[in-house]
VEXDREN-2710 file (C-alpha; in Angstrom, 1 decimal):
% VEXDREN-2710
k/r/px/py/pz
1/UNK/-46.3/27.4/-36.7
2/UNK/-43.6/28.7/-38.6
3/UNK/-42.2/25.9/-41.5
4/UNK/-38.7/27.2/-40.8
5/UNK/-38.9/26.3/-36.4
6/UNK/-41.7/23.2/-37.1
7/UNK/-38.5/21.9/-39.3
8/UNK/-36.0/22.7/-36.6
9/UNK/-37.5/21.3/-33.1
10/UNK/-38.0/18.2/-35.5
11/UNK/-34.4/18.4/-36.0
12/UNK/-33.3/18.9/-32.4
13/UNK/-35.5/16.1/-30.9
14/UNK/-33.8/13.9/-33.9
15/UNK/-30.9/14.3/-32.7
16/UNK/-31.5/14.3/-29.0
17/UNK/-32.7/10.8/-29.7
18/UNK/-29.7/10.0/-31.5
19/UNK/-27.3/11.0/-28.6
20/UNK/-29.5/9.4/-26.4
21/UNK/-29.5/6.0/-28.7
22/UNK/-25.5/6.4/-28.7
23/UNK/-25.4/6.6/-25.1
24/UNK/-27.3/3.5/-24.3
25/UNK/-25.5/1.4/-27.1
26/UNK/-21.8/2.6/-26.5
27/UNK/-21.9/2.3/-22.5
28/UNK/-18.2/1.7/-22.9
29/UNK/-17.6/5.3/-23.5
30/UNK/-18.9/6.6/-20.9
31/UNK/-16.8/5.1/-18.2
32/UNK/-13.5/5.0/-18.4
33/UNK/-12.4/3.2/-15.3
34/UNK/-14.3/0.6/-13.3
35/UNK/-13.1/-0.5/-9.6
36/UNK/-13.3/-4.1/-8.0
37/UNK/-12.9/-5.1/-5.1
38/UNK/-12.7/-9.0/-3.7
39/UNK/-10.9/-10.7/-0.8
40/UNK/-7.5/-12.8/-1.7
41/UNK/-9.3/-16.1/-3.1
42/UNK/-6.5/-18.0/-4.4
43/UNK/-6.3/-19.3/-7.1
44/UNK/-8.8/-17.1/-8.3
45/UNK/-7.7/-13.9/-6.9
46/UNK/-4.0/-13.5/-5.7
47/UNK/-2.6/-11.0/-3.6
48/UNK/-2.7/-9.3/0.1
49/UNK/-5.6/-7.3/1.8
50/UNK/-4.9/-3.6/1.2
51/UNK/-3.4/-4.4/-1.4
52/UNK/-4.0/-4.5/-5.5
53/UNK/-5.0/-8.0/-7.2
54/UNK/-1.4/-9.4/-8.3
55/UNK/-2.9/-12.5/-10.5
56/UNK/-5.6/-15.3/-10.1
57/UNK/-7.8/-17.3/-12.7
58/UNK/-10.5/-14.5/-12.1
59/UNK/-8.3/-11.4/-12.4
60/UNK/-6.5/-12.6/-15.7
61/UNK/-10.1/-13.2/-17.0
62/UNK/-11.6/-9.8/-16.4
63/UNK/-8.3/-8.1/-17.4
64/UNK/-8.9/-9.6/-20.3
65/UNK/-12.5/-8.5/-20.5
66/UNK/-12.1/-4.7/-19.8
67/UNK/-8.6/-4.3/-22.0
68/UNK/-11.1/-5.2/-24.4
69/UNK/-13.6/-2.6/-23.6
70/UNK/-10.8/-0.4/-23.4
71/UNK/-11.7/0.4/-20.1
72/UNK/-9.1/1.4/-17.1
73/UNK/-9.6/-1.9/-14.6
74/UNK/-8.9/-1.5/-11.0
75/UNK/-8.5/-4.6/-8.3
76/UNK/-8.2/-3.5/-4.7
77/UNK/-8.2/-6.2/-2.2
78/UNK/-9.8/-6.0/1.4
79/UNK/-11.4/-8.4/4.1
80/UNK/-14.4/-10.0/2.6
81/UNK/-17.1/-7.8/4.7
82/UNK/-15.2/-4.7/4.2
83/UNK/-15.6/-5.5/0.6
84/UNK/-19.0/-6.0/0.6
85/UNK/-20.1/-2.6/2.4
86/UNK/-17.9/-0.7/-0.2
87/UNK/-20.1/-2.1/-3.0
88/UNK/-23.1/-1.7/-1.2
89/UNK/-22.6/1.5/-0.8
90/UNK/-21.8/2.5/-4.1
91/UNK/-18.3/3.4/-2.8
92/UNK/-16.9/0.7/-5.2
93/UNK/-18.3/-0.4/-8.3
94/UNK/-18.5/-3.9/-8.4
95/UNK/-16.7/-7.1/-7.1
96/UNK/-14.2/-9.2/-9.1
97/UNK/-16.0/-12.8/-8.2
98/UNK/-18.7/-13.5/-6.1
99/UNK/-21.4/-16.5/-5.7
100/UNK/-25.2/-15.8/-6.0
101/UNK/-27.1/-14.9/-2.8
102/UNK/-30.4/-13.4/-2.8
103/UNK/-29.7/-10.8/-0.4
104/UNK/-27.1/-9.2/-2.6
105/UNK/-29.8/-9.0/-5.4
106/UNK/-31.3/-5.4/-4.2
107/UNK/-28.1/-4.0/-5.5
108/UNK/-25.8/-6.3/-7.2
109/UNK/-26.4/-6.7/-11.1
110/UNK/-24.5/-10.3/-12.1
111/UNK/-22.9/-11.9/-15.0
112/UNK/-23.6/-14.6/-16.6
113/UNK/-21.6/-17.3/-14.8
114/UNK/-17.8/-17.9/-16.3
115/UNK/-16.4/-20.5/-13.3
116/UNK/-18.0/-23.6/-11.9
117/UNK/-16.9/-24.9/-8.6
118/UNK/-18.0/-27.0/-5.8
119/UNK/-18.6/-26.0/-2.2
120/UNK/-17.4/-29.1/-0.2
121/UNK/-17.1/-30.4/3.4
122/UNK/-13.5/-30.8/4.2
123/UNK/-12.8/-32.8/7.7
124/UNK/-9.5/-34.2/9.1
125/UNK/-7.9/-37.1/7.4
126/UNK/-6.8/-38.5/10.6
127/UNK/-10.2/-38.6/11.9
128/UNK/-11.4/-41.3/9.1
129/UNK/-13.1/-41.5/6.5
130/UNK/-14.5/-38.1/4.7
131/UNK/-18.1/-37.5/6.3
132/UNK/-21.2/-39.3/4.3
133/UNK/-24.4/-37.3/4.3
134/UNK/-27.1/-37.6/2.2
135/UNK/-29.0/-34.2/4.0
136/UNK/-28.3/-31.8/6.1
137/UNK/-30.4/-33.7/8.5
138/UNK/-27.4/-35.9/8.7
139/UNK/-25.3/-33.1/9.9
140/UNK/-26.6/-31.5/12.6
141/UNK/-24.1/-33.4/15.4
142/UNK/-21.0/-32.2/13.7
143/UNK/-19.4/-28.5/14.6
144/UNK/-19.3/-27.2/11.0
145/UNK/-17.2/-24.0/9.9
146/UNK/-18.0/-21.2/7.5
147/UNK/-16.5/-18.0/6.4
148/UNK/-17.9/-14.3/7.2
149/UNK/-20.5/-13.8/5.2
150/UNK/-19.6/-16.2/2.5
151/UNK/-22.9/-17.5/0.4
152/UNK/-23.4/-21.2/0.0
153/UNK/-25.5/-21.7/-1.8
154/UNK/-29.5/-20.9/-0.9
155/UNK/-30.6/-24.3/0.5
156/UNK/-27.3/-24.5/3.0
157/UNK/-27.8/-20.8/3.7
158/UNK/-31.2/-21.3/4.7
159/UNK/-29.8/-24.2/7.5
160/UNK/-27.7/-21.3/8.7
161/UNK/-30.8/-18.7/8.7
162/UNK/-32.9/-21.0/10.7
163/UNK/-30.1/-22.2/12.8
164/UNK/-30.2/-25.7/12.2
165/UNK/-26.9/-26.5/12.5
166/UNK/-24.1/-26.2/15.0
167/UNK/-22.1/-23.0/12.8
168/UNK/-18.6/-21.7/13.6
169/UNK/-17.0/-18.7/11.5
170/UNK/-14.0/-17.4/10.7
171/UNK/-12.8/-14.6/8.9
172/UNK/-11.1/-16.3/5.9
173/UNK/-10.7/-19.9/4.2
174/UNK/-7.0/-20.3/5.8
175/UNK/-8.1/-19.4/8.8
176/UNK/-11.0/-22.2/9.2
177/UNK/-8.6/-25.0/8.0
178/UNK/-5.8/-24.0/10.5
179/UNK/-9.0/-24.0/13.1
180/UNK/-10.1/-27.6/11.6
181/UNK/-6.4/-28.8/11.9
182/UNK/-6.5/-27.6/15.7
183/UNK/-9.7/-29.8/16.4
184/UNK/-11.8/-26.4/17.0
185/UNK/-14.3/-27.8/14.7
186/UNK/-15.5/-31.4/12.8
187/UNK/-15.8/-30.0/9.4
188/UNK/-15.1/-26.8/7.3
189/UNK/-17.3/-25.9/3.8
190/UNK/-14.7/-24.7/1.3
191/UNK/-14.7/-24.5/-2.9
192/UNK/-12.5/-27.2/-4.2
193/UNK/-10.7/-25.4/-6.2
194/UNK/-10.0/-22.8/-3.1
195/UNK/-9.1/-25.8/-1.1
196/UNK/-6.7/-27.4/-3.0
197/UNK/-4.5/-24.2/-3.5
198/UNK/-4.3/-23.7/0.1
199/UNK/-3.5/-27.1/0.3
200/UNK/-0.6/-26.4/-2.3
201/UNK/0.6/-23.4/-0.8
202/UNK/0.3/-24.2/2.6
203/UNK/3.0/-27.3/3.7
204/UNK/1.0/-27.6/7.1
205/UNK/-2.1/-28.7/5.1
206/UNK/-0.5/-31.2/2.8
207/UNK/-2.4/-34.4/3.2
208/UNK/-4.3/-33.3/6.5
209/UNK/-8.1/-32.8/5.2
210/UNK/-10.8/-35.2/3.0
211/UNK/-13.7/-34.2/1.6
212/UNK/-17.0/-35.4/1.3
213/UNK/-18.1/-37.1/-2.1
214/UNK/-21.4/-35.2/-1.9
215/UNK/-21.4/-31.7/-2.4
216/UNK/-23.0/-29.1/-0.1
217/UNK/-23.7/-27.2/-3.5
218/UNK/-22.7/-26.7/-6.8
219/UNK/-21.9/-23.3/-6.8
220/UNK/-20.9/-20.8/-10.5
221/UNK/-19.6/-17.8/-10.3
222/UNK/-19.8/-14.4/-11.5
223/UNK/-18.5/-10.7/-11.4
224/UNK/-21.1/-8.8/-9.9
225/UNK/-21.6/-4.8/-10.5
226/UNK/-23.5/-2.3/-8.1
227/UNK/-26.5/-1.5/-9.6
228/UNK/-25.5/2.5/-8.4
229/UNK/-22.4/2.5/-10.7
230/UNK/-22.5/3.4/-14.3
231/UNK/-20.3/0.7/-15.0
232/UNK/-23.9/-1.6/-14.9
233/UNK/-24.4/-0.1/-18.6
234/UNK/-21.2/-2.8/-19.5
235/UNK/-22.9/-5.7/-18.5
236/UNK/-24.0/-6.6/-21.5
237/UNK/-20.8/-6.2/-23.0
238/UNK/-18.7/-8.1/-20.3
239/UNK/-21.1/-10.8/-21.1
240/UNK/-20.5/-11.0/-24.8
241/UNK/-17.0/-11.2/-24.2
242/UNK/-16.9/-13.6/-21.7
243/UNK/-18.7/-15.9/-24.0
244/UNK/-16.3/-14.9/-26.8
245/UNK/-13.5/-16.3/-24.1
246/UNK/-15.2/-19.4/-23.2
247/UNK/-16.5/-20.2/-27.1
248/UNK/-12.3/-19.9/-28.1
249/UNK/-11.0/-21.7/-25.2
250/UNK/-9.4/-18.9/-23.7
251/UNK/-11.4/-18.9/-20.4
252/UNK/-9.8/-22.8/-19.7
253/UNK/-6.0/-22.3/-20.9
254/UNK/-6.3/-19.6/-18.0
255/UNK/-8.0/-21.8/-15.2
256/UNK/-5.1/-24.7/-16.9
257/UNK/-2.2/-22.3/-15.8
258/UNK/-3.2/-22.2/-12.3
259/UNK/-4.0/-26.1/-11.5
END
């Protein structure tokens, strides 16, 4: 072969593998804008279905995140199911804050978790004492709410799957405690942290509901991205600057703000 073209294919696959290599390290170029979607979650996400994200402890966290990647963030705001077929479906590329289900992994690439909450079982004040259970044997004569397609957590979920337990749903959080208050059900599984800001925002729920001391699951949470969307190639760099958050404090003066 000619020294002259031996010398210049060697050239061009050099620096094909260099534009690959730059590709692959700098996802953050490549996208420019990445688009989440959620259900209103107060207090981590704030706002009204059909709507864009207006605050939460989530959505000032990931603002955060992707001003650093200098990357455009949207937050659009939709029932909960509505949500979840728009990532699915590669329509959308990601959600905003989301707990682990194994059903979701097929197409849902998570990040390392930057909240901890607890799922609890809230139950009329006026009723007694909060609910003691030790299993979910215990349970199983209580009328006990959930929220479309919420995941709590894979040994509760599987009591759902296999129908072990007497389950009533509703479409949101508010809705099941307004349902609880109204004696439709015995008890309602709700994050703490969830439930205590619709306590605080919600006059008619002030003092109304205890919780059980026992948890139904420890649950952290994450931002999740469709596997389909380029934005998966920032992963690795949403997670390095969540830790960077979390390491300076940043991550907890935010949750602090909201309490």
């Amino acid at each position: 072969m000619n020294k002259y073209i031996y010398q210049s294919l060697l050239f061009l696959i050099f620096a094909l593998n260099v534009v690959t290599t730059l590709a692959e390290t700098l996802p953050s170029e490549n996208v420019e804008r990445v688009i989440l979607s959620e259900d209103p979650w107060p207090p981590y996400i704030l706002g009204e279905e059909g709507q864009s994200a207006t605050g939460g402890i989530a959505v000032d966290i990931l603002e955060q995140v992707f001003l650093s990647l200098g990357v455009q963030l949207e937050m659009r705001l939709y029932p909960w199911r509505r949500s979840l077929k728009l990532v699915k479906n590669g329509i959308e590329d990601g959600h905003l804050l989301i707990t682990h289900a194994p059903r979701w992994d097929k197409y849902l690439i998570y990040s390392n978790p930057f909240i901890v909450d607890r799922f609890l079982l809230w139950s009329l004040k006026k009723g007694g004492a909060a609910i003691k259970w030790q299993n979910f044997e215990d349970l199983k004569s209580y009328r006990i709410a959930i929220t479309n397609s919420y995941a709590y957590g894979e040994e509760f979920d599987k009591e759902i799957i296999d129908n072990s337990l007497k389950i009533f749903r509703a479409a949101t959080d508010e809705l099941n405690f307004k349902l609880l208050l109204a004696g439709r059900h015995d008890a309602f599984v709700c994050l703490e942290t969830v439930a205590k800001s619709l306590f605080k925002n919600n006059p008619n729920f002030a003092g109304q509901f205890v919780s059980s001391d026992k948890p139904i699951a420890q649950s952290p949470l994450y931002m999740a991205l469709s596997k389909q969307s380029p934005a998966a190639a920032l992963m690795p760099e949403i997670n390095l600057l969540l830790k960077k958050m979390a390491d300076s404090g940043q991550i907890k003066s935010i949750i602090s703000q909201y309490k």
